[in-house]
C-alpha positions, -999 to +999 in steps of 0.1 A: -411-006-683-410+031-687-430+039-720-405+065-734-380+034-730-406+008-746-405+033-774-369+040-780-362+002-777-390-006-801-376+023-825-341-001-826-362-030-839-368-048-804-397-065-798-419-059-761-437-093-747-446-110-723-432-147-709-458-165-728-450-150-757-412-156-752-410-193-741-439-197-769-467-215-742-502-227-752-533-219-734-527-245-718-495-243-701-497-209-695-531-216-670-508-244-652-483-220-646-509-195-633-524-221-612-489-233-598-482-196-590-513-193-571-510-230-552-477-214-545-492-185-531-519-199-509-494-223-496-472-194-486-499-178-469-513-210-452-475-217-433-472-177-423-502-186-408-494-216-383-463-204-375-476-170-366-503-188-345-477-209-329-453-183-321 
């Protein structure tokens, strides 16, 4: 977001976060998410792979 937009928002009384903050996750669950999202990634990556080797 656009700072002078962060700014004008925050001058209303709303709050800027982050995910984390907003669905209120522990250390904990926000690493699993990171490590889903990156499982996620590499398993993305790994089946671009094959099928542009089999193409």
């Amino acid at each position: 977001m656009k700072t002078g937009k962060l700014t004008r928002l925050q001058a209303v009384g709303w709050k800027a976060g982050n995910a984390e903050d907003f669905l209120q996750l522990s250390d904990e669950e926000t690493r699993l998410v990171a490590l889903r999202l990156s499982l996620i990634s590499v398993v993305k990556s790994h089946a671009s792979n094959a099928i542009s080797r089999n193409a």
